[in-house]
C-alpha atoms as an extended CHARMM CRD file, in Angstrom:
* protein
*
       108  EXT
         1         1  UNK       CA            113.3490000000      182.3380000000      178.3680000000  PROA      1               0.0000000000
         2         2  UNK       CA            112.2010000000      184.2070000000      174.9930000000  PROA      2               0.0000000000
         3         3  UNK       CA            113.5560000000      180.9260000000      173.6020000000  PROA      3               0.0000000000
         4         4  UNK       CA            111.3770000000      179.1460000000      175.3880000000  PROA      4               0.0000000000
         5         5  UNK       CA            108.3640000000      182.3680000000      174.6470000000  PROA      5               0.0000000000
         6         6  UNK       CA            108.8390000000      182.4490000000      170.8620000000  PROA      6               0.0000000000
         7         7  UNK       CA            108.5460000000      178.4570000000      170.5640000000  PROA      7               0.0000000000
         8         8  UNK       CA            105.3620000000      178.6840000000      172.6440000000  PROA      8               0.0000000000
         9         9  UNK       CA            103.7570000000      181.2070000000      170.7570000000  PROA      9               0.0000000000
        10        10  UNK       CA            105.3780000000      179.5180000000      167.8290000000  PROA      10              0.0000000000
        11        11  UNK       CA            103.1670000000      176.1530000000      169.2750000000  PROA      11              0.0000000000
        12        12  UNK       CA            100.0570000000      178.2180000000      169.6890000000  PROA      12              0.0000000000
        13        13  UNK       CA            100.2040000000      179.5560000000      166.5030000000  PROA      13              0.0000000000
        14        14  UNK       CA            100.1760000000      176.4910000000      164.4590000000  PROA      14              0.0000000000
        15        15  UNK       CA             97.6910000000      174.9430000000      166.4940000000  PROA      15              0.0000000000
        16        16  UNK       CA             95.3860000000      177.8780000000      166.2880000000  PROA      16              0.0000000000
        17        17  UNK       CA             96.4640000000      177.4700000000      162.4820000000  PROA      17              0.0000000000
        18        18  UNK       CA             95.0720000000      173.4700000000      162.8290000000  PROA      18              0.0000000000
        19        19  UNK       CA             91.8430000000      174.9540000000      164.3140000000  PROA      19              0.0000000000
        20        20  UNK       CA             90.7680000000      177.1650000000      161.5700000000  PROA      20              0.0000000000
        21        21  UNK       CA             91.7430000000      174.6570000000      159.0910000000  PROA      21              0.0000000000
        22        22  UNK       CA             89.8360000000      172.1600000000      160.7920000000  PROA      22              0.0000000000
        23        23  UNK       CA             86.6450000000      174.1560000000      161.2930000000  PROA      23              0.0000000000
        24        24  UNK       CA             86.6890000000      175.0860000000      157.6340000000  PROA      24              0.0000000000
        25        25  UNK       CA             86.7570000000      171.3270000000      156.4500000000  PROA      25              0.0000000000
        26        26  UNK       CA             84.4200000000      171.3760000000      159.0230000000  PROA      26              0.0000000000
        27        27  UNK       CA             81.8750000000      174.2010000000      158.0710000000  PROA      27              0.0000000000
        28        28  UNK       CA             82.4190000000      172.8510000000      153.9760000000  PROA      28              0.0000000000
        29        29  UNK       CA             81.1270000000      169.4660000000      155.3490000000  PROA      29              0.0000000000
        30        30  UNK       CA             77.9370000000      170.8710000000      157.1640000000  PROA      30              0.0000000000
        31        31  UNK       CA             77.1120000000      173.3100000000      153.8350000000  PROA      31              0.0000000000
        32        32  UNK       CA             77.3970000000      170.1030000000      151.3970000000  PROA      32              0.0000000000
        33        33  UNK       CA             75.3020000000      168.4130000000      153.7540000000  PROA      33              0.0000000000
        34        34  UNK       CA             72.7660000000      170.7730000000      153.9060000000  PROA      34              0.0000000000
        35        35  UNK       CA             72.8260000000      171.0600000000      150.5660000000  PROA      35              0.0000000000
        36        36  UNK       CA             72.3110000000      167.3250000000      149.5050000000  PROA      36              0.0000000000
        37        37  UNK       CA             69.5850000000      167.2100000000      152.5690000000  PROA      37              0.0000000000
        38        38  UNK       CA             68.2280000000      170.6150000000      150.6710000000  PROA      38              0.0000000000
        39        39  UNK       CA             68.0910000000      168.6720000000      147.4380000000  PROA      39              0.0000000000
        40        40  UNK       CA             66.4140000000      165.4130000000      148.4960000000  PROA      40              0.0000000000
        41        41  UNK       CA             64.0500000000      167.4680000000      150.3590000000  PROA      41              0.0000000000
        42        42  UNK       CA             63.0330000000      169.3200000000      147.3880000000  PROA      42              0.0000000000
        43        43  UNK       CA             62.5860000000      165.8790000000      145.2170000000  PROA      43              0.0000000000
        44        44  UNK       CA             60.3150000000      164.4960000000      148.0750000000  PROA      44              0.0000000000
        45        45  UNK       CA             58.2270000000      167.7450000000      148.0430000000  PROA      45              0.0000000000
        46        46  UNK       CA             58.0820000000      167.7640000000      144.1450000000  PROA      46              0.0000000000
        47        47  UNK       CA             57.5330000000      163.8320000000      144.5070000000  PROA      47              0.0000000000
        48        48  UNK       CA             54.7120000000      164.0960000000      147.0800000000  PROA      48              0.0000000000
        49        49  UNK       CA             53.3350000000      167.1580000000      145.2010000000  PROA      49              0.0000000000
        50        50  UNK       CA             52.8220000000      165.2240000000      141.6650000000  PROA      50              0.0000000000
        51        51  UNK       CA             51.2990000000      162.4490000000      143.6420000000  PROA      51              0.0000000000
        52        52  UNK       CA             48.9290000000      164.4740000000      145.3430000000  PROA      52              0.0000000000
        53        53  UNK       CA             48.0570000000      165.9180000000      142.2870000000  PROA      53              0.0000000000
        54        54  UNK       CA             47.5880000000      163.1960000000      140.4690000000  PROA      54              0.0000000000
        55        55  UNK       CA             45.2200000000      162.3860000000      143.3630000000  PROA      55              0.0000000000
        56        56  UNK       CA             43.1170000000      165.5140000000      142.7120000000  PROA      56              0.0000000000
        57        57  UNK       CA             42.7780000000      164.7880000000      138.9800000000  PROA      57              0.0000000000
        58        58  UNK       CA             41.3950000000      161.4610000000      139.7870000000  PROA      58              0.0000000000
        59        59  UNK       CA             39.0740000000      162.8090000000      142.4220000000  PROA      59              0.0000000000
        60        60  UNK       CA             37.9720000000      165.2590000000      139.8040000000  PROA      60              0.0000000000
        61        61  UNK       CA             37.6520000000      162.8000000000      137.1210000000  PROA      61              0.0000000000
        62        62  UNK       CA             36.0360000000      160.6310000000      139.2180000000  PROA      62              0.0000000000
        63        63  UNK       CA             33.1950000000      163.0720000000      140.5080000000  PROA      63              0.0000000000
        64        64  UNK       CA             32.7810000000      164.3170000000      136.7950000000  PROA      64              0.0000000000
        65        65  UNK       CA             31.7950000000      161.3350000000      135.5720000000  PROA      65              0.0000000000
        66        66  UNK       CA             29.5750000000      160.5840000000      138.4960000000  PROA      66              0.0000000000
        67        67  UNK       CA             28.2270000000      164.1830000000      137.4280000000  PROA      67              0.0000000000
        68        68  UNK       CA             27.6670000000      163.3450000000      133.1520000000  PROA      68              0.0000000000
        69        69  UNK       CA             26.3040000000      159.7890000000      133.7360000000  PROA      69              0.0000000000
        70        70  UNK       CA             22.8110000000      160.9610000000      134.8440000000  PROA      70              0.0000000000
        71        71  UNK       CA             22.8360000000      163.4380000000      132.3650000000  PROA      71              0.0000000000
        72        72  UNK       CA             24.3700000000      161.0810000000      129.5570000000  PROA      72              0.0000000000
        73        73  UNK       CA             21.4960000000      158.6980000000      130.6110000000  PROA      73              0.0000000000
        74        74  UNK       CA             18.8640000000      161.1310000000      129.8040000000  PROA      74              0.0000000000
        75        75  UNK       CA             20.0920000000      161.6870000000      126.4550000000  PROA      75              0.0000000000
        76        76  UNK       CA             20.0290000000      158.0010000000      125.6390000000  PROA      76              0.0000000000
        77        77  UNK       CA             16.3340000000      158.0390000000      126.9830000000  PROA      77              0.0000000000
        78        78  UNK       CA             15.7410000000      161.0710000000      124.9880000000  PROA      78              0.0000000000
        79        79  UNK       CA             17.8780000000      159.5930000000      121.6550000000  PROA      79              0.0000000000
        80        80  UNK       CA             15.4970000000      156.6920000000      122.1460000000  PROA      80              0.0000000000
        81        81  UNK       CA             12.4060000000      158.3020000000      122.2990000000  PROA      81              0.0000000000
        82        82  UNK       CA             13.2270000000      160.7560000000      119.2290000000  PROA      82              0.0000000000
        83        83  UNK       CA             14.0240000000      157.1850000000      117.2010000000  PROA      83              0.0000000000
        84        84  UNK       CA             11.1530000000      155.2840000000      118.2080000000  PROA      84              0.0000000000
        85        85  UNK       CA              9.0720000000      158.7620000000      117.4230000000  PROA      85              0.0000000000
        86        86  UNK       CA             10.8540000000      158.9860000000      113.8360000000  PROA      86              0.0000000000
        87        87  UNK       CA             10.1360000000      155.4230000000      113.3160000000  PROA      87              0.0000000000
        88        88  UNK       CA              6.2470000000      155.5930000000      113.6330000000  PROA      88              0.0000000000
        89        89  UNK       CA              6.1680000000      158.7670000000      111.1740000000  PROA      89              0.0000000000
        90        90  UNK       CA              8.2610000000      156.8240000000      108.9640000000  PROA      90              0.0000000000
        91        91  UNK       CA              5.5520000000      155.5000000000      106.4550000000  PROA      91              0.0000000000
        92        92  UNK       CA              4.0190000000      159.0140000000      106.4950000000  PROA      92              0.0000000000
        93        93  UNK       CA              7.1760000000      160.4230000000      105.7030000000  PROA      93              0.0000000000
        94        94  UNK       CA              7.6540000000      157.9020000000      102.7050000000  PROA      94              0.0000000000
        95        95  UNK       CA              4.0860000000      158.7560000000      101.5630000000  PROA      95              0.0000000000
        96        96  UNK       CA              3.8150000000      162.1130000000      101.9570000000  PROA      96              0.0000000000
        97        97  UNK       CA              7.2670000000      161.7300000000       99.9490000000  PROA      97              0.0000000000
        98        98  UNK       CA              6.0180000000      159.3230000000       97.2870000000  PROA      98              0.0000000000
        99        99  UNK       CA              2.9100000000      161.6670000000       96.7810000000  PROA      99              0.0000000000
       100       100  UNK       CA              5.2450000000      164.4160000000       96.2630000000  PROA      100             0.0000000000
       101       101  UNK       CA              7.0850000000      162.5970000000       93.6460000000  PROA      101             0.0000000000
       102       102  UNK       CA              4.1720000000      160.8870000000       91.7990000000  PROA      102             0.0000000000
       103       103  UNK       CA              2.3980000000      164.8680000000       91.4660000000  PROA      103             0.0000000000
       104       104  UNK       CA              5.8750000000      166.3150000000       90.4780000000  PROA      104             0.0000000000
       105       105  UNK       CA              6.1390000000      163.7520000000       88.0650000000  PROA      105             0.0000000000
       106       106  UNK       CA              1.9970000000      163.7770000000       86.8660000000  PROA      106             0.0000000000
       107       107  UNK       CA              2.8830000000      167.6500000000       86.2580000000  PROA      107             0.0000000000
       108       108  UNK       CA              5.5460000000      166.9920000000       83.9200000000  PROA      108             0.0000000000
């Protein structure tokens, strides 16, 4: 009978033995999962997170220029009013330039 005792404790040893081996390979196979689901979760974050930045800089872009246009549009009105405005003084500018000259000159 302790024969028959030591050869069953013998059996329940290994196979206790198999158990913990087998729930290590086990628990290695869940961490490396979790790691490589850890991982690809982290790219798609950093993925979604550059697009949706990207989106915001657009969006930003976007209403900035709706923003300068009117403003950019008054400055060409206000360029073209400043030319047309220098271009009808013109002739008194050459004159009153000429005069200048023509005295400076007299004078000498």
């Amino acid at each position: 009978m302790t024969v028959e005792l030591v050869k069953s404790i013998k059996e329940s040893e290994s196979k206790a033995e198999s158990i913990v081996r087998e729930a290590q390979q086990e628990a290695r196979r869940i961490q490396k999962d979790a790691e490589s689901d850890a991982k690809s979760i982290q790219q798609e974050t950093i993925a979604e997170a550059g697009k949706e930045g990207k989106g915001l800089i657009e969006k930003a872009e976007k209403e900035a220029r709706a923003e300068a246009e009117p403003l950019t549009e008054e400055r060409r009105a206000e360029i073209g009013r400043l030319r047309k405005s220098a271009a009808g003084r013109m002739q008194e500018a050459v004159a009153l330039l000429t005069d200048k000259v023509v005295k400076t000159n007299a004078d000498n």
